[in-house]
C-alpha positions in Angstrom: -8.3 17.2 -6.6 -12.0 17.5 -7.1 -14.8 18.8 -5.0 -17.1 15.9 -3.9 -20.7 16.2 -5.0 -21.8 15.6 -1.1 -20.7 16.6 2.0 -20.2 13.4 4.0 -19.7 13.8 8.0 -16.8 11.0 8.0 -14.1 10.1 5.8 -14.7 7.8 3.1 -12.3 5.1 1.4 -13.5 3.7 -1.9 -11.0 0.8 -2.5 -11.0 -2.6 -3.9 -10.5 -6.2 -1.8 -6.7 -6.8 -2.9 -5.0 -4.0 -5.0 -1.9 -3.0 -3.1 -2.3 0.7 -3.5 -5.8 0.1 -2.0 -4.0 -1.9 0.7 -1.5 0.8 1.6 -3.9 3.4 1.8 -6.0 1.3 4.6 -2.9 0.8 6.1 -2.0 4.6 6.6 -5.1 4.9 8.2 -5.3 1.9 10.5 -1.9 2.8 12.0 -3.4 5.9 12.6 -6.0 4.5 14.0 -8.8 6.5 12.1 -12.4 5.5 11.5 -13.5 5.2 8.2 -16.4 4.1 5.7 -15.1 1.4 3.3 -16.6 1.0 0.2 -15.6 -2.1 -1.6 -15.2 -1.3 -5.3 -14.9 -4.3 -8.1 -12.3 -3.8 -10.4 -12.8 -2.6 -13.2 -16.5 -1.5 -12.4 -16.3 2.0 -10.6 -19.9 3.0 -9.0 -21.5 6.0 -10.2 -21.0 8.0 -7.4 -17.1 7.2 -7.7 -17.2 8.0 -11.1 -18.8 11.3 -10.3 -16.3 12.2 -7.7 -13.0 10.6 -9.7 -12.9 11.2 -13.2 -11.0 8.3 -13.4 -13.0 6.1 -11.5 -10.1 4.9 -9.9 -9.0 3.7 -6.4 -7.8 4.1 -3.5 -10.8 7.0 -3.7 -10.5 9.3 -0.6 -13.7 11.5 0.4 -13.1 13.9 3.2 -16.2 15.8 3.5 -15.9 18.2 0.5 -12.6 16.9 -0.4 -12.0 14.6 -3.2 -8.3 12.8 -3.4 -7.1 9.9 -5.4 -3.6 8.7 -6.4 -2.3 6.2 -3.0 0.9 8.8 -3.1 -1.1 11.5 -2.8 -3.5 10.0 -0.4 -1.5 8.4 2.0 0.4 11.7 2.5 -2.8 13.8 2.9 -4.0 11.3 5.5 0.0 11.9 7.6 -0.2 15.5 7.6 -4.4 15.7 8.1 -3.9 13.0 11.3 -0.6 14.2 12.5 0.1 11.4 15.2 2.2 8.7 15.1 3.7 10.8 12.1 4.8 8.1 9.0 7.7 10.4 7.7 10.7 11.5 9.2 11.2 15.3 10.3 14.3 16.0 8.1 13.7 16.4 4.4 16.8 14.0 3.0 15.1 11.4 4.8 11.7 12.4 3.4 13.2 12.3 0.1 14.7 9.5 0.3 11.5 7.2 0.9 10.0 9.0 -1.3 12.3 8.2 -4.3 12.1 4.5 -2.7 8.3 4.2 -3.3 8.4 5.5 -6.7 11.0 2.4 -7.2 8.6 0.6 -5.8 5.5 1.1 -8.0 7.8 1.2 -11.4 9.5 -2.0 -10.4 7.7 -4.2 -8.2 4.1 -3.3 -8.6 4.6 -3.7 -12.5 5.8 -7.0 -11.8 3.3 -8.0 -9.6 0.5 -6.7 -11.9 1.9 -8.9 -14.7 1.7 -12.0 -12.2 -1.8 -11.8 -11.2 -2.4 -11.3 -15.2 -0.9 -15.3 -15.5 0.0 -16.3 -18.8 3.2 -17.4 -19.9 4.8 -13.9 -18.7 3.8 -14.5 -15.1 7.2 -16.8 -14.1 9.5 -14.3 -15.6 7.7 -11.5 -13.8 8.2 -13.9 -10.6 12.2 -14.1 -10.9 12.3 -10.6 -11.8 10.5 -9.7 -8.7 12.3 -11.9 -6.8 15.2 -10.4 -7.7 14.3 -6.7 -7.4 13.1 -7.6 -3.5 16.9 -9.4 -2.9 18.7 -6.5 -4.1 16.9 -4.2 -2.2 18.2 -6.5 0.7 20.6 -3.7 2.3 17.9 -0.9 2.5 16.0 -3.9 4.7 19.1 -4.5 6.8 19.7 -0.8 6.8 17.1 -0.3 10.0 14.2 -1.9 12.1 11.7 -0.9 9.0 12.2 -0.1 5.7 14.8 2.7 5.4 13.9 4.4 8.9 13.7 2.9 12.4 10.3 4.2 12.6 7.4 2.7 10.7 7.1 5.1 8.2 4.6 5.5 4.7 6.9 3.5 2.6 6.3 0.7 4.9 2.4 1.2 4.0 3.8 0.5 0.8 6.5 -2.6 1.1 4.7 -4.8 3.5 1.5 -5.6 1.5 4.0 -6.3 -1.2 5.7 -8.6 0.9 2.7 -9.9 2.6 1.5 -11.4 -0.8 4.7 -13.1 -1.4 3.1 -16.6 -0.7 -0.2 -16.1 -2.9 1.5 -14.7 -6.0 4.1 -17.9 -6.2 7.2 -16.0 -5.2 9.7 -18.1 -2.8 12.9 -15.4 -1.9 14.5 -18.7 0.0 16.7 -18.3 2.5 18.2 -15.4 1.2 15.6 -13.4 1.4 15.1 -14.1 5.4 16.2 -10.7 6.3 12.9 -9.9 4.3 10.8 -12.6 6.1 11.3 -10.9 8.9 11.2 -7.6 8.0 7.5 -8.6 7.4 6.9 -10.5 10.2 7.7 -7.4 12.4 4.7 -5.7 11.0 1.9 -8.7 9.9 1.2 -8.9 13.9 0.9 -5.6 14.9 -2.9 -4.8 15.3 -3.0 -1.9 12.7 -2.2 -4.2 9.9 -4.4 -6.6 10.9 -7.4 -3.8 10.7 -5.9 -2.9 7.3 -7.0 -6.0 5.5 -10.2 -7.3 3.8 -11.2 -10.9 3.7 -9.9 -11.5 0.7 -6.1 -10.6 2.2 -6.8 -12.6 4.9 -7.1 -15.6 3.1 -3.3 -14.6 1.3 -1.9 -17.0 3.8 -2.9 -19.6 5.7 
C-alpha cells in the first residue's frame, strides 16, 4: 500500500480488457453499484503513471484519492468494507474463512490453468482437462447454495463467475455434468451488475 502521487476526486481502476482478476475487481464494484474511472491497461505495457503508483506496474490498480491498492484480494475487500452495502461476505467469520480459503484454491488451481490455456501451445489441452476437472469436483460447493458457497452473492462469486463466464472462449466443454455449473452462471451473467462489469473484449466471449 502506497501513497498515490495525485489526489484524484474519484476512484480510479487501472485494469486490462480480459484478465480475470481485472474482471473480478470491476465486478465488486458494479454490484456495488460505484462510479469509477477505468483506465484500460495493455498487458504487459504498464503506463507511467501506474508504474509510479505500483511498483509492480501491475493490475487490477485501485486509486482512491491518496490511496494506492493493488493485489484483486486485497482490492476487492477494500472496496466491501469502503462501500458497505450490499455487503459481499457473510457476518460470521467461519463463513468469511471459508470463501476465503475457496478463492485462494481458486487462483492456485484454476487461474494457473487458465493462464497456461490462453498461453496455447501443446500444454494448452492438458491445462483444459485439468480445468475441467478441477470445476466438476468443486460441483458440491456449487450445489451447496444459490451462489457459490453462500446464498448471498458474495466476493468469491466476483471471482468464480468470470471463470466460468470464459468457459466457451478458452475451449473448455464441462458437458452435461457440469450443468449444475451452467447454471450457477447463468444466475449471475443476466443480472445488470455483471453486465456493467465487462469490457468489449468480454462481451465478445460469447456469442
Amino acid at each position: 500500500m502506497v501513497p498515490s502521487a495525485r489526489s484524484r476526486n474519484a476512484l480510479t481502476l487501472y485494469t486490462t480488457a480480459d484478465d480475470i482478476q481485472c474482471h473480478r475487481a470491476r465486478l465488486v464494484l458494479a454490484a456495488k453499484g460505484v462510479s469509477y474511472e477505468r483506465a484500460l491497461v495493455e498487458p504487459g505495457k504498464p503506463p507511467e503513471d501506474l508504474r509510479d503508483l505500483n511498483p509492480y506496474g501491475s493490475t487490477p490498480t485501485l486509486v482512491d484519492r491518496d490511496l494506492t491498492l493493488y493485489d484483486a484480494a486485497v482490492v476487492c475487500e477494500y472496496l466491501d468494507e469502503r462501500y458497505p452495502h450490499p455487503p459481499l461476505m457473510p457476518i460470521d467469520p467461519l463463513s468469511r474463512a471459508r470463501l476465503r480459503v475457496a478463492a485462494v484454491r481458486i487462483e492456485k488451481d484454476w487461474l494457473v490453468e487458465v493462464d497456461t490455456i490462453r498461453a496455447g501451445g501443446r500444454t494448452a489441452e492438458p491445462a483444459r482437462k485439468r480445468l475441467r476437472a478441477h470445476l466438476l469436483a468443486a460441483l458440491p460447493l456449487f450445489k451447496a447454495s444459490k451462489f457459490f458457497l453462500n446464498p448471498e452473492m458474495s466476493l468469491a462469486d466476483c471471482l468464480v463467475a468470470p471463470v466460468v463466464w470464459r468457459l466457451p472462449w478458452l475451449g473448455v466443454d464441462l458437458g452435461r455434468e457440469g450443468k449444475p455449473i451452467l447454471d450457477y452462471g447463468e444466475r449471475l451473467f443476466h443480472s445488470q451488475g455483471f453486465a456493467r462489469s465487462m469490457t468489449e473484449q468480454e462481451k465478445a466471449m460469447r456469442p
